[in-house]
C-alpha positions in Angstrom: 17.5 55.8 -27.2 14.6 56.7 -29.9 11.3 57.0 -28.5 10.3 54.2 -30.8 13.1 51.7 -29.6 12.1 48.5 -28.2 14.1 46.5 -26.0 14.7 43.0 -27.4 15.3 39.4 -25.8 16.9 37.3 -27.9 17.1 33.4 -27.4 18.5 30.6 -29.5 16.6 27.1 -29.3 18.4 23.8 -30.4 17.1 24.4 -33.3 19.2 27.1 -33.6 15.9 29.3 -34.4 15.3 33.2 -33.0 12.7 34.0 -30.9 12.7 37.8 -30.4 10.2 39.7 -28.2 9.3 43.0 -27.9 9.4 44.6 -24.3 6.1 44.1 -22.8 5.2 40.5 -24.0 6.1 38.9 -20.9 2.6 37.1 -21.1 4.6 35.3 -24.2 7.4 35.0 -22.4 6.1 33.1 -19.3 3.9 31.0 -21.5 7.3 29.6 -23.4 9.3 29.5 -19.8 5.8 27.6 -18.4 6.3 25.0 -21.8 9.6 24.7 -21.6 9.7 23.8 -17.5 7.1 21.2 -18.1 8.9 19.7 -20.9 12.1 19.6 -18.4 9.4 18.0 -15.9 8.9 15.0 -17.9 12.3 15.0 -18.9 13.6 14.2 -15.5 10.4 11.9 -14.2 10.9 10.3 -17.6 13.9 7.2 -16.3 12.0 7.2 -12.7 8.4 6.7 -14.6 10.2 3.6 -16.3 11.7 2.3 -13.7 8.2 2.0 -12.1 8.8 3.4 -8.5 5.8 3.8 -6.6 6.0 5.3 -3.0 4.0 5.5 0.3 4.6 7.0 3.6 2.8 7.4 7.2 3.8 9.0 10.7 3.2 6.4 12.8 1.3 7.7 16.1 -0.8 6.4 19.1 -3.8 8.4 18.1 -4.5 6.3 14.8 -4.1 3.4 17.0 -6.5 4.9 19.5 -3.6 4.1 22.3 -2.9 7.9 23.6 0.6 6.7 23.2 3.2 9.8 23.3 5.4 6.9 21.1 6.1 8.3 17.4 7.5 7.3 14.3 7.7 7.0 10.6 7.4 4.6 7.9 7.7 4.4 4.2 7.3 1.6 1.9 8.8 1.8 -1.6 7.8 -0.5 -4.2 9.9 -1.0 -7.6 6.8 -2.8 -9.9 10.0 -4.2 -12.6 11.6 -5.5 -9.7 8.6 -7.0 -7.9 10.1 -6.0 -4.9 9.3 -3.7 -2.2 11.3 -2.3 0.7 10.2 -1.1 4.0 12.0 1.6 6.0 10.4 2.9 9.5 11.8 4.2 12.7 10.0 4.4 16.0 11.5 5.9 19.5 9.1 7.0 22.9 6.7 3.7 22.9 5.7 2.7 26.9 6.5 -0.7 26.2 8.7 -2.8 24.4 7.9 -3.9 20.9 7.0 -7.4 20.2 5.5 -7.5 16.7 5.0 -5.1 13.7 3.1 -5.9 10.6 1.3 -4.6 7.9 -2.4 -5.2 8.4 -4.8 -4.5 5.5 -7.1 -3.8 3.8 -9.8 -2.2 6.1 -13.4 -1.6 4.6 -12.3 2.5 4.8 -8.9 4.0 3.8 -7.2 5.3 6.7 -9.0 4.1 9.5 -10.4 0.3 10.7 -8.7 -2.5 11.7 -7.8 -5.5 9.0 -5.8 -9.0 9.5 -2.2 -9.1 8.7 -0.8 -9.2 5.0 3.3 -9.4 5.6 4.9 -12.5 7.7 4.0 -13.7 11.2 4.8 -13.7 14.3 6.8 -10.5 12.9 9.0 -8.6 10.2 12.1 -10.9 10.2 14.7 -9.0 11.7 12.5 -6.1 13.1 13.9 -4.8 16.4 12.2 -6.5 19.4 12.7 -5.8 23.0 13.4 -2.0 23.0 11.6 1.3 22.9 13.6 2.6 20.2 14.5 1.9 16.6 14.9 1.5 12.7 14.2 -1.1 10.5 15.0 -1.3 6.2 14.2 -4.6 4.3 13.3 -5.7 1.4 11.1 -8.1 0.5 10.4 -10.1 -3.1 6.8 -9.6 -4.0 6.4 -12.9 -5.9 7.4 -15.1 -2.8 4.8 -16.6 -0.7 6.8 -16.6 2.2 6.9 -12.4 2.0 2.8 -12.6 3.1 0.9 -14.2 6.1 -0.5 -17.5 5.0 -3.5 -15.9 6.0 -3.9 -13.4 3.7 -5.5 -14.2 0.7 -6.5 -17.7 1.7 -5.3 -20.4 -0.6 -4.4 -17.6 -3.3 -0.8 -17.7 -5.3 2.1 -15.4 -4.6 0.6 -12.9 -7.8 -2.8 -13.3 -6.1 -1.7 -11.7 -2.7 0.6 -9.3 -4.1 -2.1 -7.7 -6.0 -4.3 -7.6 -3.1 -1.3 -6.2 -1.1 -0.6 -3.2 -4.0 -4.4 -2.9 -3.8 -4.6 -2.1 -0.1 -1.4 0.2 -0.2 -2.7 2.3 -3.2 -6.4 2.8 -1.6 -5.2 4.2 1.8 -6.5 0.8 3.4 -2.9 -0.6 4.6 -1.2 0.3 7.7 2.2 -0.4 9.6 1.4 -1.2 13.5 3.7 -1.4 15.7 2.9 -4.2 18.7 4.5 -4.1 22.5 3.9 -5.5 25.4 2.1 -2.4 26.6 -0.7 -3.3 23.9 -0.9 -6.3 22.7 -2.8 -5.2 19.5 -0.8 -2.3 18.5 0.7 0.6 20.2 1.3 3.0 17.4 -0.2 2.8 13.7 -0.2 4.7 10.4 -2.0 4.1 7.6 0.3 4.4 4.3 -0.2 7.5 1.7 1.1 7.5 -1.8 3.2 10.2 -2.3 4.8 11.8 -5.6 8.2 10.1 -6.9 10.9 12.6 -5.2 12.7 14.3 -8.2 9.4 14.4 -10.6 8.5 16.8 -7.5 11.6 18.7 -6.5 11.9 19.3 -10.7 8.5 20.9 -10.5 9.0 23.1 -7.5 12.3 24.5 -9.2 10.5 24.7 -12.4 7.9 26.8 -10.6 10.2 28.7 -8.6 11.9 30.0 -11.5 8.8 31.0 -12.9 7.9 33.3 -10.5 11.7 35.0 -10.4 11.5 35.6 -14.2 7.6 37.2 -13.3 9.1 39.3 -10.3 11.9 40.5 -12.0 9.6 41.5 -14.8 7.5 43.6 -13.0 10.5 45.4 -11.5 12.3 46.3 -14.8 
């Protein structure tokens, strides 16, 4: 090859345009690979970001409920804003006693610690395992319905009233699942609810940013 050869990367947009780069313009290169992974970023959170899909997740634990319990657990609460729905999902196994009651309790006066009154139905979660040590639990509950709050909650306010005060608590950190057994009365193991990112939104950017940093590492070695 001439001393003055370059070597060239050729690649065709769907514009059917030519970008060509010389060899040793990767900082080009990984600034149009950086564009292009973000545009495919938004490209994929794009349906989820309409469809309005909020999420929020806890371990659930017997040192946030102060109880020592060696009881664990998890719980997350996904919330679909078009819908005005929201479904809850937990599991729980190891308590010392036998659960009798579990219920959201919100908002405290700090996110993620405190104790508040409870916002979802009493005496319980209809249907939520009772009497055992161990279990799961998924339901879904309509957000516009009175009867998916505690009367308490929100006193004398409508269905839209209580649900905004219920999205409130979950998106400040002030909401938390706690689970109740006849151990202790008030709560055995706790968690107080985190938002987290919408699933593929983030998996999109880890690949994004994976790739990335294979096209840099195989730059540096040719």
């Amino acid at each position: 090859m001439p001393a003055a050869a370059t070597l060239k990367i050729t690649a065709e947009s769907p514009l059917n345009q030519r970008w060509t780069y010389a060899q040793g313009n990767w900082s080009a290169i990984m600034k149009k690979l950086l564009a292009i992974a973000c545009c495919l970023t938004i490209f994929v959170a794009g349906p989820a970001a309409h469809a309005e899909l909020l999420f929020y997740e806890t371990p659930l634990d017997g040192t946030a409920s102060g109880t020592g319990s060696s009881g664990t657990g998890f719980a997350k609460i996904t919330v679909d804003t078009m819908a005005s729905t929201y479904t809850i999902d937990a599991m729980f196994t190891g308590l010392s006693g036998t659960v009798s009651a579990a219920h959201v309790h919100g908002p405290t006066a700090v996110a993620g610690t405190g104790n508040a009154g409870v916002m979802t139905p009493t005496p319980t979660y209809p249907g939520f395992p009772a009497g055992g040590t161990s279990g799961s639990y998924n339901m879904t509950f309509d957000l516009t319905d009175l009867a998916t709050y505690n009367g308490g909650f929100v006193s004398g306010g409508s269905a839209a009233d209580k649900m905004n005060a219920f999205l409130g608590a979950l998106a400040d950190g002030k909401a938390y699942l706690n689970i109740h057994t006849s151990t202790f009365g008030s709560g055995e193991i706790r968690g107080f609810f985190q938002a987290v990112p919408e699933p593929a939104a983030a998996a999109m950017a880890i690949a994004g940013l994976g790739g990335l940093a294979l096209v840099r590492r195989r730059s540096r070695d040719a």
